[in-house]
N, C-alpha and C positions, 0 to 999 in steps of 0.2 A: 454941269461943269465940264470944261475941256481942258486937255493939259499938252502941251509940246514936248513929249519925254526926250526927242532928239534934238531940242533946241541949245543946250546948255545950260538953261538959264536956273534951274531945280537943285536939289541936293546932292550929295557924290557917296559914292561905296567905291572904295578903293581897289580896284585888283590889279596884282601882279600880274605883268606881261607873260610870267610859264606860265598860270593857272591857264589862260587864253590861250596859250602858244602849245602846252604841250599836257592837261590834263584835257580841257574841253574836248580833243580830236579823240584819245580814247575812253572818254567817259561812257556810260549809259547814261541816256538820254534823262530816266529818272532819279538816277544818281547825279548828276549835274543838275538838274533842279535842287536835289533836295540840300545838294554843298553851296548853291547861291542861295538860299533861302538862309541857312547857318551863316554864310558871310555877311549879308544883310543886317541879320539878327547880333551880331556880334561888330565887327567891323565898321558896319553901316550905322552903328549907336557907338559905336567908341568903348565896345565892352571887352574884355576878353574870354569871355564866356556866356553863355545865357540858358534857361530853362526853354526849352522848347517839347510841347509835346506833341503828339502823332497828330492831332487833329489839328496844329499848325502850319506843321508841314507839311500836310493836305491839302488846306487851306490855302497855303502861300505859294505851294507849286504846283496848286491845279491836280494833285490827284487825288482821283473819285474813291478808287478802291485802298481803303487801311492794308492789307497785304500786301501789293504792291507796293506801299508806301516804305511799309516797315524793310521789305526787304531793299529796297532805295536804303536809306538807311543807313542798314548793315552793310549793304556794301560801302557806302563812304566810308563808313569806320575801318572795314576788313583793309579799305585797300589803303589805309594810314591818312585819309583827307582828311577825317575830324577824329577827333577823342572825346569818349564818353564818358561821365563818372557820372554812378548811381546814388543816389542816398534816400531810403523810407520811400521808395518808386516815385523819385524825382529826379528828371535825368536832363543832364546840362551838356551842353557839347559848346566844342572849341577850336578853333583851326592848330593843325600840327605844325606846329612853326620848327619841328625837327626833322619833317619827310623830306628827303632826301630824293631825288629823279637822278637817274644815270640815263640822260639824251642822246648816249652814242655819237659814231661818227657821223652820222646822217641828221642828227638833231631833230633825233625823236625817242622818245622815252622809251625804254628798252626793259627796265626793273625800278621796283618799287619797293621801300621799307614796308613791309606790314606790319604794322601794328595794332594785329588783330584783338580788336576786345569781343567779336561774337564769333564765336565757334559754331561751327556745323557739323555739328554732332546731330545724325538721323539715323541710328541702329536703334531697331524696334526688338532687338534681339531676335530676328528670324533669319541674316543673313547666313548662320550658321549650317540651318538647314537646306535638305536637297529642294530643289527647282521644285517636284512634285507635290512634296510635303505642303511648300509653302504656299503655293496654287491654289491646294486643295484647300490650307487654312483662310486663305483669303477670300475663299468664292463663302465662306461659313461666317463670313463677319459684317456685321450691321453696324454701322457709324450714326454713333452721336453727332446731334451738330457742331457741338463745338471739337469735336475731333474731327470732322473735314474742316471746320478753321483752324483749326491746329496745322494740320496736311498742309494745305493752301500756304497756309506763312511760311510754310519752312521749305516747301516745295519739295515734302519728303512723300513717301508712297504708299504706305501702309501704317497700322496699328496691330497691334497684337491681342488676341480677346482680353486677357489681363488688363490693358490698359483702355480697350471700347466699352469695356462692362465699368472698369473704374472712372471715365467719364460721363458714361450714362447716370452713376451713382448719383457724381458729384452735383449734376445739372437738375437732377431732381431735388435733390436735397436744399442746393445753395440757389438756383436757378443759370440761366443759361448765360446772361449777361454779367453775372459776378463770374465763373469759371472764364469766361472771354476774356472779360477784362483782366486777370490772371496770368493768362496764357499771355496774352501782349506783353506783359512786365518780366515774365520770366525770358522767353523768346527774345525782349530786347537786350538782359543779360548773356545771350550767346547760349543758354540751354537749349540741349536737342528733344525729341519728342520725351523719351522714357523718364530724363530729369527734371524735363517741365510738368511733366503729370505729377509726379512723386513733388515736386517742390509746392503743386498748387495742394494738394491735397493735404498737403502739410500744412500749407497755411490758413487753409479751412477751416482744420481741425485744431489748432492752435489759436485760432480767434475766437473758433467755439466754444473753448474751454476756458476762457477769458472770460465770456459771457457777453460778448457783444455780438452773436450773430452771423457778422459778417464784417471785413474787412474796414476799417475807417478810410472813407475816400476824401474827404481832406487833403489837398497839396497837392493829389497823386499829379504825375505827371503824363498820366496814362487817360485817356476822354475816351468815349466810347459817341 
């Protein structure tokens, strides 16, 4: 099957002439994918909102790698192009029809409302310490796998043994791919490393004691 996408003759997604004019020139490259992808998905169906989860807008924007993805993302959100709401790690996004651009004299975007829903929070609690101290503690520490995916998402730089030993626990215990999948849903709430460890461990041990195991993945809006 062959299609003529520059012919006219197909379906339309509507975009405003600033999106074109004055977000595409300073976007990232995969943050502009992943805000056409949400326009599509929303706009392009007549919704004003949609479920969209990571392995979609992998999917639909052509990226390979889930961290990359995710931090795509988060920047749409940080920098006020979409808004996120969570519920039972089901996460729906929606264009900000209150972002406001200040184009200046030159007409070109200059400031932007943020309305930041993910924080960048990446204190491992060692900034405290002197340069040496914490040199020294980092050449002593072995990373679980899923704390260099932790790392990688957040594009923060270390762990502290407290929380490499507390990942190692959890990965033995739950396995590697539940703790992952975890780390994605908390990270896509804006948690930084020390409250995404304590929030998943939490949630571990709190399903455990329910007696199911492990997490119900039902709905999630999280794919691995």
């Amino acid at each position: 099957m062959k299609i003529k996408p520059f012919s006219g003759a197909g379906g339309y997604t509507t975009f405003d002439n600033a999106i074109l004019d004055y977000i595409m020139p300073c976007c990232n490259p995969n943050t502009w994918k992943i805000l056409c992808v949400a326009i599509r998905k929303t706009r392009g169906w007549s919704k004003e909102e949609d479920k969209i989860s990571i392995t979609q807008f992998m999917e639909l924007a052509g990226i390979k790698s889930k961290p990359t993805a995710w931090r795509a993302v988060k920047d749409a959100v940080s920098k006020g192009y979409l808004l996120c709401d969570e519920s039972r790690m089901i996460f729906r996004y929606r264009l900000n029809k209150e972002l406001e651009l200040d184009i200046g004299l030159e007409n070109k975007p200059v400031q932007k409302i943020n309305q930041n829903r993910f924080r960048n929070e990446t204190n491992t609690g060692l900034d405290s310490k002197p340069t040496k101290e914490i040199n020294k503690e980092i050449n002593t520490i072995t990373y679980p796998e899923s704390g260099r995916y932790l790392l990688d998402l957040l594009e923060a730089k270390r762990l502290n043994k407290r929380q490499a030993k507390t990942l190692f626990e959890l990965e033995e215990k739950y396995g590697l791919e539940e703790v992952r999948r975890l780390i994605d849903w908390a990270t896509n709430l804006g948690m930084g490393v020390g409250k995404t460890i304590v929030s998943i461990e939490s949630a571990l041990k709190k399903s455990e004691k329910r007696g199911k195991g492990e997490l119900k993945r039902e709905g999630m809006g999280i794919q691995l």
